[in-house]
C-alpha positions as a Markdown table, in Angstrom:
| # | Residue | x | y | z |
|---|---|---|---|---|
| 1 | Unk | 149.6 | 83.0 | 139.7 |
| 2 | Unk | 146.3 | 81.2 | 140.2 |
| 3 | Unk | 144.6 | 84.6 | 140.5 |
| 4 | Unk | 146.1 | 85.4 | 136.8 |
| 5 | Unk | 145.0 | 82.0 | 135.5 |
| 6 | Unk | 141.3 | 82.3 | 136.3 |
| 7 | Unk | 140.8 | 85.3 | 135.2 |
| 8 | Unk | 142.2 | 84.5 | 132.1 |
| 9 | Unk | 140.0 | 81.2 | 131.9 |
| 10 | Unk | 136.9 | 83.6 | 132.8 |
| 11 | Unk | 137.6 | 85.4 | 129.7 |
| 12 | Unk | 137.7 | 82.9 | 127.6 |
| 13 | Unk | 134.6 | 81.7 | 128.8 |
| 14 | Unk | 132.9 | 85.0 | 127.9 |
| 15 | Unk | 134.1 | 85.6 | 124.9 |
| 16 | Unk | 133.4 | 82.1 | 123.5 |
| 17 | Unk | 130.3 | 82.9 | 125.0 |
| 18 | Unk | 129.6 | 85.7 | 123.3 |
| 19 | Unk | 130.9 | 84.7 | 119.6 |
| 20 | Unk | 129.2 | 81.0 | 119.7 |
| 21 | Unk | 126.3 | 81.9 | 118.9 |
| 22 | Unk | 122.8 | 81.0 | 120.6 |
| 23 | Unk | 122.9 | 78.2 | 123.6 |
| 24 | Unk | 119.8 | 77.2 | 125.1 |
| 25 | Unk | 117.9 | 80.0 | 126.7 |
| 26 | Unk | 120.7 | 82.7 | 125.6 |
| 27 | Unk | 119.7 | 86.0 | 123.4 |
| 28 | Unk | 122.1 | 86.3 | 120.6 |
| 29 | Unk | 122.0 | 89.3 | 118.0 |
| 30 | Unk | 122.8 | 87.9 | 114.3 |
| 31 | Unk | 124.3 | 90.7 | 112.4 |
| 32 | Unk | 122.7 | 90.3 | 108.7 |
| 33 | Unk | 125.8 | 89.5 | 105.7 |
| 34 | Unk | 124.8 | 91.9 | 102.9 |
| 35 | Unk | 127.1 | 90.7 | 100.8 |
| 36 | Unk | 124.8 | 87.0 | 101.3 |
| 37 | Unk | 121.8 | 88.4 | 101.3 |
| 38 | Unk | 118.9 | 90.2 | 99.1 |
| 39 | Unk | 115.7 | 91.4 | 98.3 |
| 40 | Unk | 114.2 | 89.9 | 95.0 |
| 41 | Unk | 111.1 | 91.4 | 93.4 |
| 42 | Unk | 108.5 | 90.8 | 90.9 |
| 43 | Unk | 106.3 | 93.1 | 89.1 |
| 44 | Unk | 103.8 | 92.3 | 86.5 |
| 45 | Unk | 101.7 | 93.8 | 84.3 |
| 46 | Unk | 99.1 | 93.2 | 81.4 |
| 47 | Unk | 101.8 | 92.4 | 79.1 |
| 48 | Unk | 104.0 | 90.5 | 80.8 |
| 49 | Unk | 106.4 | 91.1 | 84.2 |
| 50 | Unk | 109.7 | 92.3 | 85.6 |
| 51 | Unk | 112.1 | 90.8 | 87.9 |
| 52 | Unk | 114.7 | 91.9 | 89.9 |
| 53 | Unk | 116.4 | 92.8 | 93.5 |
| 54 | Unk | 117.6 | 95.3 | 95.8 |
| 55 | Unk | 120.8 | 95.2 | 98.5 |
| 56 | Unk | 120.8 | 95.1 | 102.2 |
| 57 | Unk | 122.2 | 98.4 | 103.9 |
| 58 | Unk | 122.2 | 96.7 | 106.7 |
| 59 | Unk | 120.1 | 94.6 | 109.3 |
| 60 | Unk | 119.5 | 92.5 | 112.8 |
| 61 | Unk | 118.3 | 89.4 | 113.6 |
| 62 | Unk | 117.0 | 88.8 | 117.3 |
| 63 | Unk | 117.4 | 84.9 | 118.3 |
| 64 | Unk | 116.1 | 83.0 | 121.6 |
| 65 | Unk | 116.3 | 79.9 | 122.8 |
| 66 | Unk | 117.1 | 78.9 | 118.9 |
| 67 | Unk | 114.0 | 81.3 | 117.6 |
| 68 | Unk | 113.7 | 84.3 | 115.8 |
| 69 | Unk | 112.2 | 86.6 | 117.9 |
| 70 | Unk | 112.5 | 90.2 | 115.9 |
| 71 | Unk | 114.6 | 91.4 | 112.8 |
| 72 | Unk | 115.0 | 94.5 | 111.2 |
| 73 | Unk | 116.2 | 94.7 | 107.7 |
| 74 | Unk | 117.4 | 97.9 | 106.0 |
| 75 | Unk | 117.4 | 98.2 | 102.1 |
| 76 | Unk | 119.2 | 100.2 | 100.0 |
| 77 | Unk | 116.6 | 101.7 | 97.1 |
| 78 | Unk | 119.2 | 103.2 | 95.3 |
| 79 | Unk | 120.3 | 99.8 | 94.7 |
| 80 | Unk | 117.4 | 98.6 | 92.7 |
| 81 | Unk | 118.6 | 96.4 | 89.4 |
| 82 | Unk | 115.9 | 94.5 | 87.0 |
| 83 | Unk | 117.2 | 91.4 | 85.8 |
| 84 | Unk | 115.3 | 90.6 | 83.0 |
| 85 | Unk | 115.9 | 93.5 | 80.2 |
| 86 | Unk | 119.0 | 92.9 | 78.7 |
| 87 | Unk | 119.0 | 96.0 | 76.7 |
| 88 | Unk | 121.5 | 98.2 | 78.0 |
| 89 | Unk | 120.0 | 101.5 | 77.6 |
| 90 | Unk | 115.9 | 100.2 | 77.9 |
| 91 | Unk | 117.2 | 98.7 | 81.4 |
| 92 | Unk | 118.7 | 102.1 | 82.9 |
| 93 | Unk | 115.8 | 103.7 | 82.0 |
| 94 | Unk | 113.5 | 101.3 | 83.5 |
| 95 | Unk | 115.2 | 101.8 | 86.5 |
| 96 | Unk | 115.7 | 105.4 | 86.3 |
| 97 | Unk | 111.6 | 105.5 | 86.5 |
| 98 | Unk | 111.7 | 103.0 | 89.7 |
| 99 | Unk | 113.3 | 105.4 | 91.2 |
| 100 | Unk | 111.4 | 108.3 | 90.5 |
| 101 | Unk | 108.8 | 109.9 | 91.8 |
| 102 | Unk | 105.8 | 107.7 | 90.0 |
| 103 | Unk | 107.3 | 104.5 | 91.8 |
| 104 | Unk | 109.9 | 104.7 | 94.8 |
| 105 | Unk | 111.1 | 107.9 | 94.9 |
| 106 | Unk | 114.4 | 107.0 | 95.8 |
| 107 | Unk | 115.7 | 110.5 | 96.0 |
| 108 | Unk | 113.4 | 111.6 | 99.1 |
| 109 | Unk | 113.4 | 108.0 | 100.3 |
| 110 | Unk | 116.7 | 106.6 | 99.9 |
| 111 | Unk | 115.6 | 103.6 | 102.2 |
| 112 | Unk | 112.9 | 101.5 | 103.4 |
| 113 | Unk | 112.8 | 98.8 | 106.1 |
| 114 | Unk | 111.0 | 96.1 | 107.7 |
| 115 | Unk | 111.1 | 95.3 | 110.9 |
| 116 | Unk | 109.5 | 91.8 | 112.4 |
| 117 | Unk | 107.7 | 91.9 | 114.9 |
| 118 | Unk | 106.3 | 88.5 | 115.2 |
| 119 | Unk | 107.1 | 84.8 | 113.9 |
| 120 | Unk | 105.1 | 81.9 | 114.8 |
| 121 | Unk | 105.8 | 77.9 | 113.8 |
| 122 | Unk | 103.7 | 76.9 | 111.1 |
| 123 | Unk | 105.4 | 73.0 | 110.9 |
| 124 | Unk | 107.5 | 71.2 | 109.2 |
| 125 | Unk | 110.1 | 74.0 | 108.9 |
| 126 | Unk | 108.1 | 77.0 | 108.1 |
| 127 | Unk | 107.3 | 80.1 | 109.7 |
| 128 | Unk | 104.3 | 82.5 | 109.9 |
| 129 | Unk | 106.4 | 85.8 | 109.8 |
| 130 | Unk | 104.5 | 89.4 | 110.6 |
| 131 | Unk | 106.4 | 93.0 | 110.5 |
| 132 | Unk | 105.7 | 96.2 | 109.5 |
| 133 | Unk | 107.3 | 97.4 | 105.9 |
| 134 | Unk | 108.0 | 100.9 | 105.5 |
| 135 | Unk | 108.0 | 102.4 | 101.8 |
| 136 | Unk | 108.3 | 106.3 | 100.6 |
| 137 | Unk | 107.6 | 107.0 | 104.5 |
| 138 | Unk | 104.8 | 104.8 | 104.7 |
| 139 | Unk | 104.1 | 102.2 | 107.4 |
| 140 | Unk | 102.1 | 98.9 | 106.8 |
| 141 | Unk | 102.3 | 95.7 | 108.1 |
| 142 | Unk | 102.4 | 92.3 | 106.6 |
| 143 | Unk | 102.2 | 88.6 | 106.9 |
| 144 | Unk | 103.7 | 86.2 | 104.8 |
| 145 | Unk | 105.1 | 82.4 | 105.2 |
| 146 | Unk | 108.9 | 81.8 | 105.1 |
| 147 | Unk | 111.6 | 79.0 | 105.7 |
| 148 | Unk | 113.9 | 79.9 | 108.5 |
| 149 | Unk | 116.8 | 77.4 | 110.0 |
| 150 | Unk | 118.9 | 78.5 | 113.1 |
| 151 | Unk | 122.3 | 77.1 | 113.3 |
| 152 | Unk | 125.2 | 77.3 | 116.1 |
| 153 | Unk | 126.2 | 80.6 | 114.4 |
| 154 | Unk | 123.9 | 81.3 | 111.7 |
| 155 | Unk | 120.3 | 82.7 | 110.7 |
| 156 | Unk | 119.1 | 81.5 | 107.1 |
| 157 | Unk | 115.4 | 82.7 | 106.4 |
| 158 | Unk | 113.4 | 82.9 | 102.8 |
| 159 | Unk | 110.1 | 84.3 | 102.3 |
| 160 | Unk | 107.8 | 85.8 | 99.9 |
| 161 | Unk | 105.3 | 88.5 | 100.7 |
| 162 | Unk | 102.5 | 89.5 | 98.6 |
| 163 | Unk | 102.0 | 93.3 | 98.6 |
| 164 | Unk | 99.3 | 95.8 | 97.2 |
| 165 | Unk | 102.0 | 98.9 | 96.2 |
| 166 | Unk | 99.3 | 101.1 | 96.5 |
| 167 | Unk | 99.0 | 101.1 | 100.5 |
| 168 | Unk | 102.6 | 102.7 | 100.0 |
| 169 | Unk | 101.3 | 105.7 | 97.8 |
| 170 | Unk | 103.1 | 103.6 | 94.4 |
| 171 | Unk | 100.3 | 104.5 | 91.8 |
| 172 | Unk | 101.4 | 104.9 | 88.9 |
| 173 | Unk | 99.7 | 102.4 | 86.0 |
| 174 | Unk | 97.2 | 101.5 | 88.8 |
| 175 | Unk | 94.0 | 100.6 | 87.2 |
| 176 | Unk | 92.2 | 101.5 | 90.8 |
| 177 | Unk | 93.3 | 105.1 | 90.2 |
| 178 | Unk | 93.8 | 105.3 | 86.4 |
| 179 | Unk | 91.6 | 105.2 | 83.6 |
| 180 | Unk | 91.5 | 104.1 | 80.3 |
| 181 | Unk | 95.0 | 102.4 | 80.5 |
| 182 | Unk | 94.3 | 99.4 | 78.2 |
| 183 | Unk | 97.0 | 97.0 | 78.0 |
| 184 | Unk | 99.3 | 99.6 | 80.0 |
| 185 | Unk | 98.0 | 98.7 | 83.6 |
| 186 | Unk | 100.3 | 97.7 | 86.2 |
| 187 | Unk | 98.9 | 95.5 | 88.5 |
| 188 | Unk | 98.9 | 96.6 | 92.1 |
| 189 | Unk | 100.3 | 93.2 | 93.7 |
| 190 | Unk | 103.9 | 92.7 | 93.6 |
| 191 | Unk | 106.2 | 90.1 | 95.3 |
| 192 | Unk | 109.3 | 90.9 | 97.3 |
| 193 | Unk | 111.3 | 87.5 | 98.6 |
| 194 | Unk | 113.7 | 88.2 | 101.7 |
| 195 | Unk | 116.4 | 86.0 | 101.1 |
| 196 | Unk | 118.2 | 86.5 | 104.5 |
| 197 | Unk | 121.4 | 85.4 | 105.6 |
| 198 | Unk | 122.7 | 86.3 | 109.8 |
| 199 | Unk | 125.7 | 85.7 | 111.7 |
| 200 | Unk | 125.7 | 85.9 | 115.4 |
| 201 | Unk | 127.3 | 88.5 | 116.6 |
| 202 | Unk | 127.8 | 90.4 | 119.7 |
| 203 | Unk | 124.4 | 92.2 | 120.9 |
| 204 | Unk | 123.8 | 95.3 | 118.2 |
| 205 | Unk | 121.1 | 98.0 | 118.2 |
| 206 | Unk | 119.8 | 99.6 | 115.1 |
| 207 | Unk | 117.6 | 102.1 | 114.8 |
């Protein structure tokens, strides 16, 4: 009987282990909520700009001793949406060329990702996060400064990275490459903001 009793008590232990979250010195795996989380971006151009955001596929976040270690975050490209043309029919063809082959091509790259590799305390809160984005097949890596809180169970991080879209073959409208475009060009720097939300989990592996 007392056999039976401790090894349900040993159990319990591990599982509360496992599903509580980081503990001092423990290596938790925070599985990312897509359903929270997003990926907003900003593009802008002579005239003016456009905003928008993308879904999560899916993602990790690698937490020890209360510290993000490593993430990687999948995105979904085919789930691009612009949020600031509220003409019905101007807006699906706005994102009909995102997707094509002059921006994201979507079709041959259905994903990109971004995987941390490195986050170091900046103070007061704020984080100097460093990864490697991959776009269209195309690996660079970036730096950028974000807001991340570690709770008993969960991972919030926000952060906004400054990109040159033309690293990741993204041309089109490019007054670097293009000629003569006037009042047409695209500027090359774009904004994406990770807004992240992770729940600990028990250890996952994504690759």
């Amino acid at each position: 009987m007392r056999k039976s009793i401790a090894i349900v008590l040993g159990v319990l232990v591990t599982a509360s282990t496992v599903f509580a979250g980081t503990t001092k010195g423990e290596k938790t795996a925070f599985e990312i909520d897509t359903k929270a989380s997003k990926v907003n971006w900003t593009g802008k151009k002579v005239t003016g700009e456009h905003t928008g955001y993308l879904s999560l596929e899916n993602g990790i976040v690698n937490v020890e001793k209360d510290n993000v270690t490593s993430a990687k975050v999948n995105m979904d490209m085919n789930s691009i949406v612009c949020t600031d043309l509220t003409n019905e029919e101007y807006n699906k063809k706005f994102v009909g060329h995102l997707k094509s082959e002059d921006f994201f091509s979507v079709e041959k790259y259905p994903n990109s990702t971004f995987e941390i590799t490195s986050v170091k305390p900046a103070g007061n809160g704020q984080y100097t996060v460093k990864g490697n984005l991959s776009i269209k097949g195309i690996t660079n890596e970036i730096s950028f400064p974000a807001k991340i809180s570690v709770a008993k169970d969960v991972v919030k991080a926000n952060g906004t990275a400054k990109i040159d879209r033309t690293k990741w073959d993204i041309r089109y409208g490019s007054g670097k490459f293009f000629e003569g475009l006037g009042d047409k060009v695209i500027y090359d720097e774009f904004e994406i903001t990770f807004d992240i939300v992770a729940k600990a989990q028990t250890a996952l592996s994504l690759k």
